[in-house]
Residue frames as a rotation matrix with the C-alpha (Angstrom) as fourth column:
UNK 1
-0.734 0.334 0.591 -42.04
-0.563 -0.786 -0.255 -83.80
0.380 -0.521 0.765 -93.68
UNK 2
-0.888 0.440 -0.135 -44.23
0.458 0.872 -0.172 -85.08
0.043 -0.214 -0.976 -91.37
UNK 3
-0.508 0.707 0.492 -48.10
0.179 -0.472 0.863 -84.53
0.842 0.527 0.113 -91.74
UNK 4
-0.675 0.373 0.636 -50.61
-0.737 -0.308 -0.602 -83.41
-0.029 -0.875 0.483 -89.23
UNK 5
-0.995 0.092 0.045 -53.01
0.073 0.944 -0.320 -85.94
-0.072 -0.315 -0.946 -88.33
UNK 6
-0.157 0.764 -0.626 -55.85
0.292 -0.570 -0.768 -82.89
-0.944 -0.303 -0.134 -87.86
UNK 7
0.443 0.508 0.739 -57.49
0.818 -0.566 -0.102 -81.79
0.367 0.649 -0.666 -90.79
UNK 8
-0.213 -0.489 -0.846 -55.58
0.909 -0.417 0.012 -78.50
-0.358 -0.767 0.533 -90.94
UNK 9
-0.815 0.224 0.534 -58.22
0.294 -0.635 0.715 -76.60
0.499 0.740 0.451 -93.03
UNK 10
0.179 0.980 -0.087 -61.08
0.622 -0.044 0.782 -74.64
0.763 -0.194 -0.617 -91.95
UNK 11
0.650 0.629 0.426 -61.82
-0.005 -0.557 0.830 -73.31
0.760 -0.542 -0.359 -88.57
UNK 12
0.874 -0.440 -0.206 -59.58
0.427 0.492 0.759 -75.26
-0.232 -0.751 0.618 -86.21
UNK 13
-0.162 -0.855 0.492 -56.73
0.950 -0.271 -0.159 -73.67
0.269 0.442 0.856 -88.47
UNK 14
-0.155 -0.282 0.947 -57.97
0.348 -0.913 -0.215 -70.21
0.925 0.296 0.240 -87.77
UNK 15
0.992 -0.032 0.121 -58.39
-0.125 -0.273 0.954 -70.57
0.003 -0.961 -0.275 -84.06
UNK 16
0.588 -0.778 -0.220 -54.85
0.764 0.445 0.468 -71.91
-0.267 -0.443 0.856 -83.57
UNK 17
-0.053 -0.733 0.678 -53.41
0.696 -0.514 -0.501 -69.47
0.716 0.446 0.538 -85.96
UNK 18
0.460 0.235 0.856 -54.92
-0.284 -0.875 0.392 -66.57
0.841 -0.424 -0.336 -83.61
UNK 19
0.952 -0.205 -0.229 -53.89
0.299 0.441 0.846 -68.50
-0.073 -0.873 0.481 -80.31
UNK 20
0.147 -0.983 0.113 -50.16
0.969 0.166 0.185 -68.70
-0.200 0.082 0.976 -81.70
UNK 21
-0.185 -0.176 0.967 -50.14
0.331 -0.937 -0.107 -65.12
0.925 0.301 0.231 -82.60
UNK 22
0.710 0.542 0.448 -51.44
-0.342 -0.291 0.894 -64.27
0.615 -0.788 -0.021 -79.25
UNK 23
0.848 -0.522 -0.094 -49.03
0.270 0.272 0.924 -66.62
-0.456 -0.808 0.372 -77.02
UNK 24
-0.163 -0.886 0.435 -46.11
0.950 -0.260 -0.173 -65.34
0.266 0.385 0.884 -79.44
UNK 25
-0.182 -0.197 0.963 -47.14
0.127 -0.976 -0.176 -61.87
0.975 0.090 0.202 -78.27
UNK 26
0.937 0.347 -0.050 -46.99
-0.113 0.432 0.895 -62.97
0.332 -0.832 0.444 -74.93
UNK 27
0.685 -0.728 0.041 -44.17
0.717 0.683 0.138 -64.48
-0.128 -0.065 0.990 -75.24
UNK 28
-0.075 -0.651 0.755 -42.44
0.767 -0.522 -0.373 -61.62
0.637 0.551 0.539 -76.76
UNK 29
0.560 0.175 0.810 -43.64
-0.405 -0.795 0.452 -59.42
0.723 -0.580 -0.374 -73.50
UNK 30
0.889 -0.304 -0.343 -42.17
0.453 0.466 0.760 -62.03
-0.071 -0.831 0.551 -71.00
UNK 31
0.483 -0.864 0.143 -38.82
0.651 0.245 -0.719 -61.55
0.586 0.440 0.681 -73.13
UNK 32
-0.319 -0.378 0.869 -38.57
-0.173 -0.878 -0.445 -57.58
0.932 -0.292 0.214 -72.62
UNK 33
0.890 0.353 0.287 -39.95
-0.270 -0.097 0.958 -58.06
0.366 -0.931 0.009 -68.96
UNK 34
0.719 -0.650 -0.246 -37.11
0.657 0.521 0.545 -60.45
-0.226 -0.553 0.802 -68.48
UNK 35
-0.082 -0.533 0.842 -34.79
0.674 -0.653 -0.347 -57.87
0.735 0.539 0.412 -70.09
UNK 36
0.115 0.145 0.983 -35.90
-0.084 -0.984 0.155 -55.59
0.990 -0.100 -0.101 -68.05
UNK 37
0.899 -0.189 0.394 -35.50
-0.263 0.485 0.834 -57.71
-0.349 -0.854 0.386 -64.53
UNK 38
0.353 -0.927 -0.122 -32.02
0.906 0.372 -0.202 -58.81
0.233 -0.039 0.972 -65.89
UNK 39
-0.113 -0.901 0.419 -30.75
0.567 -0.405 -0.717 -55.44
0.816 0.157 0.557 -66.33
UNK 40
0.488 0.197 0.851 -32.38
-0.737 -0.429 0.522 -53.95
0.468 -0.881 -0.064 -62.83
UNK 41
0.984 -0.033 -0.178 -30.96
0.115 0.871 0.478 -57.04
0.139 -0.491 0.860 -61.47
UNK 42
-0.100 -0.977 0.186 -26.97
0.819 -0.187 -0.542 -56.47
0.564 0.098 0.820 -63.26
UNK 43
0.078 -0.408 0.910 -27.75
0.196 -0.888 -0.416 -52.74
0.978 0.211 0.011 -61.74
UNK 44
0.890 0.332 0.312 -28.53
-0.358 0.084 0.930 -53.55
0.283 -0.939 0.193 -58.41
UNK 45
0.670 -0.740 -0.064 -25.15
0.728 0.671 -0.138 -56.02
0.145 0.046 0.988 -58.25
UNK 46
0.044 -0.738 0.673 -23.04
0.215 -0.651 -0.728 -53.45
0.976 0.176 0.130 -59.99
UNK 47
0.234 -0.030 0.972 -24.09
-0.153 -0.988 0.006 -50.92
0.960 -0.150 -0.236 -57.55
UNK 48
0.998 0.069 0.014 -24.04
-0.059 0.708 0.704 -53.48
0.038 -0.703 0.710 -54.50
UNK 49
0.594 -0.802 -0.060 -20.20
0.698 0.551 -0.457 -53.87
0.400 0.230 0.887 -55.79
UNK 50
-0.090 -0.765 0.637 -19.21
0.571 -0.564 -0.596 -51.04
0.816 0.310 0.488 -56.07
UNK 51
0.585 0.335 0.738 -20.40
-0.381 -0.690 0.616 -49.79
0.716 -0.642 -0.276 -52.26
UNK 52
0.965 -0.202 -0.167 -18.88
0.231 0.956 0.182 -52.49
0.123 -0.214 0.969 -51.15
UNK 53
0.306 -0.944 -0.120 -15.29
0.892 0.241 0.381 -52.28
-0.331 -0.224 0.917 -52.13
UNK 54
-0.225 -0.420 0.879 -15.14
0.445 -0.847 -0.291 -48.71
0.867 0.325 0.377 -53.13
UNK 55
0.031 0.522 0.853 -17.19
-0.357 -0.791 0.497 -47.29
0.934 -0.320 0.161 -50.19
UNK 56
-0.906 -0.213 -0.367 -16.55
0.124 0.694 -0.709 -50.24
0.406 -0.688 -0.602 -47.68
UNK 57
-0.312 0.899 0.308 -20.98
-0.702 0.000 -0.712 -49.88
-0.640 -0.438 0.631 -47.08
UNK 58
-0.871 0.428 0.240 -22.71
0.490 0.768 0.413 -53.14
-0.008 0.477 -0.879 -48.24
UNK 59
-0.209 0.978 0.030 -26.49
-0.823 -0.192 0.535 -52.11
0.528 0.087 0.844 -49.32
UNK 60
-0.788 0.057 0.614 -28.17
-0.364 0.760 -0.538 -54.66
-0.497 -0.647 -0.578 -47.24
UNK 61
0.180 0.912 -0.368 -31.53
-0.518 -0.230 -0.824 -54.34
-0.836 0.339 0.431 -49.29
UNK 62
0.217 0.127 -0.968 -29.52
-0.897 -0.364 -0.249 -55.33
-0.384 0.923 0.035 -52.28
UNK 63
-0.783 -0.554 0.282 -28.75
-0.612 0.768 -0.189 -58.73
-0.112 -0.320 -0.941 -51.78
UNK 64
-0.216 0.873 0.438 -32.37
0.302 0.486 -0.820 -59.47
-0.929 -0.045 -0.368 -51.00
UNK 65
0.460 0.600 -0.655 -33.56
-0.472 -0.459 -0.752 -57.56
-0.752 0.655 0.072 -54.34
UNK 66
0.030 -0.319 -0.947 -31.35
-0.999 -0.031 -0.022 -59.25
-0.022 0.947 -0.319 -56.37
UNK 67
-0.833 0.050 0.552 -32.39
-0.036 0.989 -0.143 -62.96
-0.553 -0.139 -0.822 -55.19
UNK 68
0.002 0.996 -0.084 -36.07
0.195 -0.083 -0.977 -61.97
-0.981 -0.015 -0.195 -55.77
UNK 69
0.620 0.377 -0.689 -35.52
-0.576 -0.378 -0.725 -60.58
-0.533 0.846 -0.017 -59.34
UNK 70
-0.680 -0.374 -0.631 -33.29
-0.712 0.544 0.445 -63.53
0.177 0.751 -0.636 -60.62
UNK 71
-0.733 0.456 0.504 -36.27
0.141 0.828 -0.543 -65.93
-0.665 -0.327 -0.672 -58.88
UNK 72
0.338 0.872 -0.353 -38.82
-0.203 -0.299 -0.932 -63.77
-0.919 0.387 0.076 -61.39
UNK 73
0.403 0.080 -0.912 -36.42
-0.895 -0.177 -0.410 -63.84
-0.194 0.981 0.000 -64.40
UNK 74
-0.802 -0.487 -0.347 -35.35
-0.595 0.708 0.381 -67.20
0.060 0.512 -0.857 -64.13
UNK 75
-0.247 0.788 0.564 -39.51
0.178 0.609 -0.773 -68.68
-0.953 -0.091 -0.290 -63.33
UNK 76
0.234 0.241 -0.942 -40.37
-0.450 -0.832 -0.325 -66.30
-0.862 0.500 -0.086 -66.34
UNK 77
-0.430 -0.648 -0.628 -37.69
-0.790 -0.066 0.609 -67.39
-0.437 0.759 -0.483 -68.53
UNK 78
-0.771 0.052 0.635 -38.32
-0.001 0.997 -0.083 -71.11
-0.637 -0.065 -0.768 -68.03
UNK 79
0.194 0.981 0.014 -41.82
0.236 -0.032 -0.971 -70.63
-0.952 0.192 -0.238 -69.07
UNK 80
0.636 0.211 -0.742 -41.11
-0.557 -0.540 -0.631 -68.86
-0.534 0.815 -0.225 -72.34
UNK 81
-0.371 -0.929 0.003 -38.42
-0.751 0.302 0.587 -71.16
-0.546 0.216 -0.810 -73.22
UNK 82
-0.589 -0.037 0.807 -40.59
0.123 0.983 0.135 -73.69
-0.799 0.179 -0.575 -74.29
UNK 83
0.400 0.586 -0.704 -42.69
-0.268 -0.660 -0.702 -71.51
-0.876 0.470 -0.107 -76.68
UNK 84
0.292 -0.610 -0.737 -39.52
-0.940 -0.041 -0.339 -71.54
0.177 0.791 -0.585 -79.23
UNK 85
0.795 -0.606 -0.042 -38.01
0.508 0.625 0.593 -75.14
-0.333 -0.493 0.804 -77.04
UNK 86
0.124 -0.952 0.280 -34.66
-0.380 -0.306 -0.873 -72.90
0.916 0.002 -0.400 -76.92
UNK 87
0.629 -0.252 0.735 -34.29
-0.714 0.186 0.675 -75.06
-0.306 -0.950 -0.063 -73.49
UNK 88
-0.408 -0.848 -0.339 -31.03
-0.905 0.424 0.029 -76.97
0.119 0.319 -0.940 -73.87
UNK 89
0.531 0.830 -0.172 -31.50
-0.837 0.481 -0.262 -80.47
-0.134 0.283 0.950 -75.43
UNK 90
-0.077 -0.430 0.900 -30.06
-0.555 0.768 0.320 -83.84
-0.828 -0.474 -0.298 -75.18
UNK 91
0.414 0.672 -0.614 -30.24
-0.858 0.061 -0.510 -84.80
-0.305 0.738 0.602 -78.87
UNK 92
-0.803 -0.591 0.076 -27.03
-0.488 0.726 0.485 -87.91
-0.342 0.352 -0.871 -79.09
UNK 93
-0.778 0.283 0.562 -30.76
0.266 0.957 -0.114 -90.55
-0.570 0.060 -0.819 -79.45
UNK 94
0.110 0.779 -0.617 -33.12
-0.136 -0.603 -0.786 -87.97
-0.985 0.170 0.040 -80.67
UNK 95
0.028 -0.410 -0.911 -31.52
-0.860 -0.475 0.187 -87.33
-0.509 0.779 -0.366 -83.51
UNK 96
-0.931 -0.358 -0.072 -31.58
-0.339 0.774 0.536 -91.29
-0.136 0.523 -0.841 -84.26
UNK 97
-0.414 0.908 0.063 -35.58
0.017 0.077 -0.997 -91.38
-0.910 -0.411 -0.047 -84.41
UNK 98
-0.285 0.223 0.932 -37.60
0.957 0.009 0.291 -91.39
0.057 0.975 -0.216 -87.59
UNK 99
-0.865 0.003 0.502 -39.52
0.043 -0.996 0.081 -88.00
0.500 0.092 0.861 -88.10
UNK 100
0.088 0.911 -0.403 -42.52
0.074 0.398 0.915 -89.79
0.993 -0.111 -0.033 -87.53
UNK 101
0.070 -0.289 -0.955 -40.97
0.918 0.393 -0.052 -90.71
0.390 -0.873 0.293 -83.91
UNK 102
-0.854 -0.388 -0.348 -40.02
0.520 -0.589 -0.619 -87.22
0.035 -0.709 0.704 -83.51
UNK 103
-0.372 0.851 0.370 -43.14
-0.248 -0.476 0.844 -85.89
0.894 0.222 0.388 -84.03
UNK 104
0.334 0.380 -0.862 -44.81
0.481 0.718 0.503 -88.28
0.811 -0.583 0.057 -81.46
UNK 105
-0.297 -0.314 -0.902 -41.84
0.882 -0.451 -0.133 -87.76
-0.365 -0.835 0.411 -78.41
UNK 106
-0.877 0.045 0.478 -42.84
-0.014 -0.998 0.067 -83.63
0.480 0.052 0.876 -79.24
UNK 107
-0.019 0.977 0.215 -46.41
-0.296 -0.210 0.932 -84.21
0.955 -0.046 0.293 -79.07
UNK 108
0.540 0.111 -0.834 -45.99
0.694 0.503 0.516 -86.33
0.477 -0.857 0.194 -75.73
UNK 109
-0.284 -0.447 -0.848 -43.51
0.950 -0.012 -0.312 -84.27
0.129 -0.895 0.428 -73.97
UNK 110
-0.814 0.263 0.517 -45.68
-0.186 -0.963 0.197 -80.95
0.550 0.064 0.833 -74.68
UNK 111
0.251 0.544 -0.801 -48.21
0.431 0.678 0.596 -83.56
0.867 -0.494 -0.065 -72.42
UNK 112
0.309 -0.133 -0.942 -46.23
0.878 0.420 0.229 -84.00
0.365 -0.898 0.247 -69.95
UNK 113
-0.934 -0.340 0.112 -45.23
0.206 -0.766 -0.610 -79.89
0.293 -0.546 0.785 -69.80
UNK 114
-0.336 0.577 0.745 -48.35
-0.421 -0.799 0.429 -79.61
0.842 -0.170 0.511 -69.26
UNK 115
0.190 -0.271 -0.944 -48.42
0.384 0.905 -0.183 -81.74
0.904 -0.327 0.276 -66.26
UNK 116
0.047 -0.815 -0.578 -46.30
0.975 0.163 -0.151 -80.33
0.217 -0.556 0.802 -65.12
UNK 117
-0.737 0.163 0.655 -47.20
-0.154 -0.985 0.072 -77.01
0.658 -0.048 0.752 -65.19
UNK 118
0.260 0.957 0.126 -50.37
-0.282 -0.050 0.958 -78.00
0.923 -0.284 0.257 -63.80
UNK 119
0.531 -0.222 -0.818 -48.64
0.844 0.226 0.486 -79.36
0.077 -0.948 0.308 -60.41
UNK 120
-0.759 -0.621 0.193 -46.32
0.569 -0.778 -0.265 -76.14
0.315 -0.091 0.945 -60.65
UNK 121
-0.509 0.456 0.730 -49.24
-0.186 -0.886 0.424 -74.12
0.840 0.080 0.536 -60.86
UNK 122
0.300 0.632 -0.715 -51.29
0.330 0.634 0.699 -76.05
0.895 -0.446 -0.019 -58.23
UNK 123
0.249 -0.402 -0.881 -48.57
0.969 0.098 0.229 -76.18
-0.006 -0.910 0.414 -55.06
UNK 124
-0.476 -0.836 0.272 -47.31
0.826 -0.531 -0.190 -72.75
0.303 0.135 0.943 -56.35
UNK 125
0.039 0.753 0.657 -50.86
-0.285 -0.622 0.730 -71.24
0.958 -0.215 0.190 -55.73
UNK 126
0.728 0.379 -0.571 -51.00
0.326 0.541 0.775 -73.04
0.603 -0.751 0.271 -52.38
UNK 127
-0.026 -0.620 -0.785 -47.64
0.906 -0.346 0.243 -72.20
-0.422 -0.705 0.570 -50.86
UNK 128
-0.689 -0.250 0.680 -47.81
0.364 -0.931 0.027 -68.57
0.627 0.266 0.732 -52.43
UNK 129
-0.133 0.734 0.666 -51.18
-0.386 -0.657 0.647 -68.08
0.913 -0.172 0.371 -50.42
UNK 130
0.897 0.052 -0.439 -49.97
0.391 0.368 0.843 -69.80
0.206 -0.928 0.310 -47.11
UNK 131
-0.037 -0.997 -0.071 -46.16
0.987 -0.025 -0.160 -69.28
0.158 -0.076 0.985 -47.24
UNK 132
-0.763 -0.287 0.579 -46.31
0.443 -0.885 0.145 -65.68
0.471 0.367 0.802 -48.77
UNK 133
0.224 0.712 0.666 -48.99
0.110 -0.697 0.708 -64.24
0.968 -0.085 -0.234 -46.88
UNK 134
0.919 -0.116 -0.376 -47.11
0.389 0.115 0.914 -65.15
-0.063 -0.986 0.151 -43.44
UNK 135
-0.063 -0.982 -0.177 -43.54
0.861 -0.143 0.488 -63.88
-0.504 -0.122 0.855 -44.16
UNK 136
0.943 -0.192 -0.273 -42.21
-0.227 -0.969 -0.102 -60.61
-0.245 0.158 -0.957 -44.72
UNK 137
0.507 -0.862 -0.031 -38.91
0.515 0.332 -0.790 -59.52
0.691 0.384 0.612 -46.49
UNK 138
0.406 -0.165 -0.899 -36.76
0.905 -0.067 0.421 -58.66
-0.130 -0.984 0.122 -43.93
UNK 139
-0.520 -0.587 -0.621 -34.79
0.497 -0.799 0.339 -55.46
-0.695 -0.132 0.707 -45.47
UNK 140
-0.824 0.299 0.481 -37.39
0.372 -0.355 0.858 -54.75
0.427 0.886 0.181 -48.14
UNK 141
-0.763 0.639 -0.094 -40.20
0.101 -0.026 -0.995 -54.85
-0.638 -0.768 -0.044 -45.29
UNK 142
-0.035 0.801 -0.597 -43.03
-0.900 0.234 0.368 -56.36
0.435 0.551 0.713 -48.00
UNK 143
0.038 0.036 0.999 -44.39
-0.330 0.944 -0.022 -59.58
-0.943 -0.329 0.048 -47.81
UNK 144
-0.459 -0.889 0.003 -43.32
-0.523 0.273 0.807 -61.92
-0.718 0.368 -0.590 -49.70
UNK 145
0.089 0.654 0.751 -46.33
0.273 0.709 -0.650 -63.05
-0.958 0.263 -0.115 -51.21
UNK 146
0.683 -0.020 -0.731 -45.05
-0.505 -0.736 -0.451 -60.54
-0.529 0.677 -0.512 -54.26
UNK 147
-0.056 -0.953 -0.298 -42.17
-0.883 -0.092 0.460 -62.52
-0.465 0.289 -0.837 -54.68
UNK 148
-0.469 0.227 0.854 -43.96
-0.146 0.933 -0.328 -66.12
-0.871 -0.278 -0.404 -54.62
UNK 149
0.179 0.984 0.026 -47.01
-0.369 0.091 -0.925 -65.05
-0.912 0.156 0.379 -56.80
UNK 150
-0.222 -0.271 -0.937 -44.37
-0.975 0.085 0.206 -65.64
0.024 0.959 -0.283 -59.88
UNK 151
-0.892 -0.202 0.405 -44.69
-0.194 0.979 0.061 -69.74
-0.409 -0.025 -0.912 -59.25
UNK 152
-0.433 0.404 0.806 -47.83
0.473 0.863 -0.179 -70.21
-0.767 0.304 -0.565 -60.34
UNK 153
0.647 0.412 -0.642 -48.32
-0.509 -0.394 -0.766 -67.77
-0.568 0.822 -0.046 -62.94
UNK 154
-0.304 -0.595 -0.744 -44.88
-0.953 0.191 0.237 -68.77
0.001 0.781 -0.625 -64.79
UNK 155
-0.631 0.314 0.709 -46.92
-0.013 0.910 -0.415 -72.61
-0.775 -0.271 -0.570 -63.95
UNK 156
0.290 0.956 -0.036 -49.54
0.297 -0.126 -0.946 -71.20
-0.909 0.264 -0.321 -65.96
UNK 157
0.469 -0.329 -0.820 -47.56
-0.752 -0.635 -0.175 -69.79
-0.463 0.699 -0.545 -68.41
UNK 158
-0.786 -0.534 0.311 -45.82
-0.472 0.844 0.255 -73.31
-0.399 0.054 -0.915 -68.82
UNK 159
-0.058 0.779 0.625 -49.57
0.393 0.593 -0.703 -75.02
-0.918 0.205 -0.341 -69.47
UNK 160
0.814 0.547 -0.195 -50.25
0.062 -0.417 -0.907 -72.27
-0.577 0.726 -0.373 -72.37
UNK 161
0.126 -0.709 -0.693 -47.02
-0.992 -0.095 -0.083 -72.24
-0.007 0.698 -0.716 -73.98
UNK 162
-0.759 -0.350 0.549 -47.21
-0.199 0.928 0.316 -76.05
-0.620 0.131 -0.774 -73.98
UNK 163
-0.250 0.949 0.192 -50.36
0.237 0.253 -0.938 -75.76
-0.939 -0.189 -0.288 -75.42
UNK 164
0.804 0.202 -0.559 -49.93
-0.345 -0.608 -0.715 -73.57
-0.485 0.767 -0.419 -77.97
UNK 165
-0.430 -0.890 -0.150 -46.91
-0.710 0.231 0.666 -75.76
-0.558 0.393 -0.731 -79.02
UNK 166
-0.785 0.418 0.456 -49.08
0.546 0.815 0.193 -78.80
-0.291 0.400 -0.869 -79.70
UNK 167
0.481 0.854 -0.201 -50.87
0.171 -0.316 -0.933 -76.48
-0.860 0.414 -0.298 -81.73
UNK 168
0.200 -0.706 -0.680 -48.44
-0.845 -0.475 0.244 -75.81
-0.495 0.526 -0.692 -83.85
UNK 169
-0.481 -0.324 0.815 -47.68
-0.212 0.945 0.250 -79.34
-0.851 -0.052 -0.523 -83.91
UNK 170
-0.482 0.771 0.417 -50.97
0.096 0.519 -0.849 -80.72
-0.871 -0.369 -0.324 -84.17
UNK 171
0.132 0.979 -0.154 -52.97
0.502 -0.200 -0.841 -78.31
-0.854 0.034 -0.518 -86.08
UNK 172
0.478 -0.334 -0.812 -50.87
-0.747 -0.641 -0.175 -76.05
-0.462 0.691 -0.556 -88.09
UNK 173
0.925 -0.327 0.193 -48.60
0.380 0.804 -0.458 -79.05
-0.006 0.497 0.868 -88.85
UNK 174
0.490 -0.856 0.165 -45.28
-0.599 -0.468 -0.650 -76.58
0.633 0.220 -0.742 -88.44
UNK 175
0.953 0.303 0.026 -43.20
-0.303 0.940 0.159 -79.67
0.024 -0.159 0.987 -88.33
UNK 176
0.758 -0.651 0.036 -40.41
0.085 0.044 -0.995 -78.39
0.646 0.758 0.089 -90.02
UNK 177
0.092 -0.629 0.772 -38.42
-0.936 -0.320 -0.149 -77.55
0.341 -0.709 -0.617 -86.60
UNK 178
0.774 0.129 0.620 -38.59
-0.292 0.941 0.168 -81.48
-0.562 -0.312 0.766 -86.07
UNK 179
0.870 -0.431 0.238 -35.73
0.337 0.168 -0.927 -81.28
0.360 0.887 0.291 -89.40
UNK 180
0.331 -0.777 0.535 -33.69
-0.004 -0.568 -0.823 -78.75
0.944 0.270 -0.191 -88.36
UNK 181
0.892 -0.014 0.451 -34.15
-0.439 -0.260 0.860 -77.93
0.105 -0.965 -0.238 -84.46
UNK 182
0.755 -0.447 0.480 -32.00
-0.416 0.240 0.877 -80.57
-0.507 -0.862 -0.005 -83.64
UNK 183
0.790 -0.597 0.140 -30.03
0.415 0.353 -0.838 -81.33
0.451 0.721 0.527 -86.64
UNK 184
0.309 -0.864 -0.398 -26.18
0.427 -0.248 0.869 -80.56
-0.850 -0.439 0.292 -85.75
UNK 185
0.716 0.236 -0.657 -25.45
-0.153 -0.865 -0.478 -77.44
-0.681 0.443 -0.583 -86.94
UNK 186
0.491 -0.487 0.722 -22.92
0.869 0.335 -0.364 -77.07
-0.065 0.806 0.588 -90.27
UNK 187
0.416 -0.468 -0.779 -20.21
-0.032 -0.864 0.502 -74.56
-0.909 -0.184 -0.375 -90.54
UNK 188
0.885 -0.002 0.465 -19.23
0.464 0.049 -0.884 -73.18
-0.021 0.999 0.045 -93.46
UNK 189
0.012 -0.982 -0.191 -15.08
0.536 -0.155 0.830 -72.63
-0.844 -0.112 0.524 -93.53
UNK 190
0.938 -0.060 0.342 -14.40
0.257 -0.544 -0.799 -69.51
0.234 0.837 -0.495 -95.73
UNK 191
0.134 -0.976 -0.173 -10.97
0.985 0.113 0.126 -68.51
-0.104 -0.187 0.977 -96.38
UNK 192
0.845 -0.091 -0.527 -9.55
-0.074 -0.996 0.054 -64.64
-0.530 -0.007 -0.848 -96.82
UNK 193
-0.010 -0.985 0.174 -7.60
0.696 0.118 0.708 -65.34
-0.718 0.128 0.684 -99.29
């Protein structure tokens, strides 16, 4: 196991702990949100389908609504993905690293989401409040700045779930997903006999 570097007694332990409890209940609202933008999304389709070739009327509206609500639940998702890292990993060199190493490439590339978030969040505020305040949806008749405003929140949401990883790291020392995360999984082979 690898250790934290931070003193992980005292104070600094009971801010983080609150923080992580906080961006995990966050996190756990994005989920059901997305849930809840997937399956308005599948019902829109469906219903889009089924005017279509049952009724020979396309919904025109429904096309546009269902671009706009996979752009929210896939910015959304992204973001929360990195809370748990359930974002799909490349592990063939990882996996040849000491712990020590992985520790390190974690701590650095929760850095560099935040970076990145920060330019996400940056241009995403900028073209949401130039872009989206000048266009309109055409069959929804809104503007479009509703649809945009997800870029730089789920930007923001990228900075604090990177953040609150390298707490975890850092502070709490919960290392132990550095063991397993990427370990290649083991199947156990039971028979019925």
């Amino acid at each position: 196991m690898v250790t934290s570097p931070f003193d992980t007694d005292g104070q600094f332990r009971t801010v983080a702990t609150r923080i992580v409890g906080i961006m995990d209940a966050v996190d756990q609202a994005i989920r059901k949100l997305c849930l809840g933008l997937l399956s308005l999304l599948l019902a829109v389709v469906v219903l889009n389908v089924v005017m279509r070739y049952v009724f020979d009327n396309s919904l025109v509206w429904a096309n546009e609504l269902s671009r706009y609500l996979m752009v929210w639940f896939a910015l959304l998702m992204t973001a929360a993905l990195i809370n748990t890292d359930d974002h799909l990993n490349v592990t063939l060199v990882y996996e040849k690293f000491t712990l020590r190493t992985r520790y390190w490439i974690q701590v650095v590339m929760m850095l560099m989401y935040v970076v990145i978030g920060l330019v996400w969040m940056t241009f995403g505020l900028d073209y949401t409040l130039t872009a989206g305040l000048q266009a309109e949806a055409p069959a929804l008749n809104f503007q479009l700045i509703w649809v945009y405003v997800v870029i730089p929140i789920s930007g923001l949401l990228v900075i604090a779930f990177s953040l609150t990883r390298l707490l975890r790291l850092v502070i709490l020392g919960e290392t132990g997903q550095l063991e397993t995360q990427y370990a290649p999984a083991t199947e156990e082979v039971t028979s019925n006999d």
